[in-house]
C-alpha distance (Angstrom), angle and dihedral (degrees) to the residues before:
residue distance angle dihedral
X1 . . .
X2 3.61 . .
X3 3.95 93.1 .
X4 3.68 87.5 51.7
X5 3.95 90.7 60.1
X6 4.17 101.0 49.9
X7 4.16 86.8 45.0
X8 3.63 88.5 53.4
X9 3.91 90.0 46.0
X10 3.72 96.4 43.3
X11 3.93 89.0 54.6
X12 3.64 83.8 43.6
X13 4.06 85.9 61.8
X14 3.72 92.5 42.2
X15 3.76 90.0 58.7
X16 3.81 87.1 45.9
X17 3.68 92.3 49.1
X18 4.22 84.8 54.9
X19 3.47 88.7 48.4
X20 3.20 98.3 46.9
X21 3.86 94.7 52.9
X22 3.57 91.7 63.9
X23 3.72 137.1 104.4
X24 4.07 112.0 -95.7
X25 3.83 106.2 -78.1
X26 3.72 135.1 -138.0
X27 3.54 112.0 -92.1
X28 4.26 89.6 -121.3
X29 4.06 81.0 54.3
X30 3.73 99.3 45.4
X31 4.06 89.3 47.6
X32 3.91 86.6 40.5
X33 4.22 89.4 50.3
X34 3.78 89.6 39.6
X35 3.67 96.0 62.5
X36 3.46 93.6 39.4
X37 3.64 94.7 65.3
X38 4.04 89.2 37.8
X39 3.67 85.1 65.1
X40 3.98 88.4 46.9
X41 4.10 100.6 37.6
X42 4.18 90.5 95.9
X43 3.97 92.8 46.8
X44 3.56 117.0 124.0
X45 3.72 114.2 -156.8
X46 3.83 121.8 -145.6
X47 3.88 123.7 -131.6
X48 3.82 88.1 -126.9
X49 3.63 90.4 48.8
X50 3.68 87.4 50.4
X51 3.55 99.5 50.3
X52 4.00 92.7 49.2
X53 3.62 89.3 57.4
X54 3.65 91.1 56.2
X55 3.87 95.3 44.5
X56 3.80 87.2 48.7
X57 3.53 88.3 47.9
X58 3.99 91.3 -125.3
X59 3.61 92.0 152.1
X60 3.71 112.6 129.6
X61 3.66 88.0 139.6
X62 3.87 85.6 79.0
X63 3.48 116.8 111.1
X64 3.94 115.6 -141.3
X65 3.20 92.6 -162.5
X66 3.76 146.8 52.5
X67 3.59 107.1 -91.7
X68 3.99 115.8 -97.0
X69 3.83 96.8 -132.1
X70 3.80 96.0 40.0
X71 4.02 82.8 52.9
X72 3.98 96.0 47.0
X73 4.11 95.5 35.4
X74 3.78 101.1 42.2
X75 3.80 102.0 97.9
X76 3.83 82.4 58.7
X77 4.10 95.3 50.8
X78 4.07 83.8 46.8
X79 3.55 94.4 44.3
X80 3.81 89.7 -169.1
X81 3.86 88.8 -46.2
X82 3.66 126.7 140.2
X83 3.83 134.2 -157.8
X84 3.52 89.2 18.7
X85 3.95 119.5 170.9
X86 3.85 124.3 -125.3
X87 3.85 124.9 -157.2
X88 3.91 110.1 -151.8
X89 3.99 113.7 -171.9
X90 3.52 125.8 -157.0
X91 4.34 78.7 -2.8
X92 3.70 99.1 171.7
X93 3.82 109.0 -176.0
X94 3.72 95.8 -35.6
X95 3.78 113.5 -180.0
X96 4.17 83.9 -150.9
X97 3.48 91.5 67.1
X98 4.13 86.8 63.3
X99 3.83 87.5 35.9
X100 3.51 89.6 62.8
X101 4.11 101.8 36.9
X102 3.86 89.7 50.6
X103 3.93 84.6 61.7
X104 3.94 94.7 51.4
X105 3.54 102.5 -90.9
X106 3.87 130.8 125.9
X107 3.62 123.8 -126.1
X108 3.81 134.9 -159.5
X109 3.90 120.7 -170.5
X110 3.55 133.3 -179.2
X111 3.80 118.2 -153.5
X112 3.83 127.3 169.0
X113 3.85 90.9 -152.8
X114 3.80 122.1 75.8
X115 3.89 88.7 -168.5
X116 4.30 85.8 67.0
X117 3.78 94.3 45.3
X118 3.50 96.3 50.6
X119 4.23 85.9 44.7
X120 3.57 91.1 58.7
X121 3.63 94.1 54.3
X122 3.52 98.8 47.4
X123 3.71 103.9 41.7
X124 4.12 84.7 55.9
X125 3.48 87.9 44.0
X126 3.55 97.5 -128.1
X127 4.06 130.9 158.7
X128 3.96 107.8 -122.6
X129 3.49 142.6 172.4
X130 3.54 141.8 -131.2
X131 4.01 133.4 -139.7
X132 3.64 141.9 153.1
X133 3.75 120.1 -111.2
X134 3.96 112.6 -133.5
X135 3.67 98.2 -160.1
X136 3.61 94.9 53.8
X137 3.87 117.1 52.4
X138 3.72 117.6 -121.1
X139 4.11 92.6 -5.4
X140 3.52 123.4 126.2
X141 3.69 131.5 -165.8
X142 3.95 125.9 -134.6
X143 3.87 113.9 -152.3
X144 4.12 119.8 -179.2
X145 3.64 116.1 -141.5
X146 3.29 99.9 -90.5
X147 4.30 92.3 55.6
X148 4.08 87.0 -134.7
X149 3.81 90.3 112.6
X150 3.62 123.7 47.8
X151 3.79 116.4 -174.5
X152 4.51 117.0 -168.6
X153 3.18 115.6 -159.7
X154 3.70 102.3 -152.9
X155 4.14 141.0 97.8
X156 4.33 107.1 -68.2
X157 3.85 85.0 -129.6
X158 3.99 92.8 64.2
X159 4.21 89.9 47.0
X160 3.40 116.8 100.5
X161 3.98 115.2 156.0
């Protein structure tokens, strides 16, 4: 279950990222939040699961904000480059994904839950469309106005370009 194993170890990032966001912690806290996500590293997460967190709005993984190192290191990921493209997986409603459209960029984001996507659009108040996506059975792609982002709605694993 090869799939199984990067899921787990991109949620594993995405609770680093959260972690990582925070003010410094305690040393009792960090040990405390340490073995907590020890316990947690080999967890697989289901795609229903997934979705229900969204439509219960269990989300406190979401970032409100742009993340802090994306802000202070992204003249080094440009590296003087312009209309570069950014691949966001399991992207939820990131605000980065805005961050980086507003300055030129392009963004493409894969989400499993329709109920995100749509968030994201809304809360930046953006016009968007809606389409299916032949190649990929039953996923649909979400494109604002301006066709800089590009949202699927579909599982990572069946993503491929």
């Amino acid at each position: 279950m090869c799939g199984s194993n990067v899921f787990s170890r991109v949620l594993w990032l995405f609770l680093c990222r959260a972690i990582a966001s925070c003010s410094p912690l305690t040393a009792d806290r960090q040990a405390n939040i340490t073995s907590m996500l020890e316990q947690q590293a080999d967890r697989v997460m289901a795609l229903g699961e997934w979705e229900e967190r969204w439509q219960q709005n269990k989300i406190g993984f979401h970032q409100p904000e742009v993340h802090k190192m994306l802000k202070k290191n992204i003249d080094k990921v440009l590296n003087g480059r312009t209309g570069v493209r950014f691949f966001f997986p399991l992207c939820g409603k990131a605000v980065d994904m805005k961050w980086l459209a507003d300055m030129g960029h392009s963004v493409v984001g894969v989400e499993i839950s329709e109920k995100a996507i749509r968030q994201f659009f809304e809360e930046n108040n953006m016009t968007y469309s809606e389409e299916p996506v032949p190649a990929i059975p039953g996923a649909k792609v979400y494109k604002n106005s301006e066709k800089n982002i590009s949202l699927y709605q579909c599982n990572l694993y069946n993503f491929s370009k």
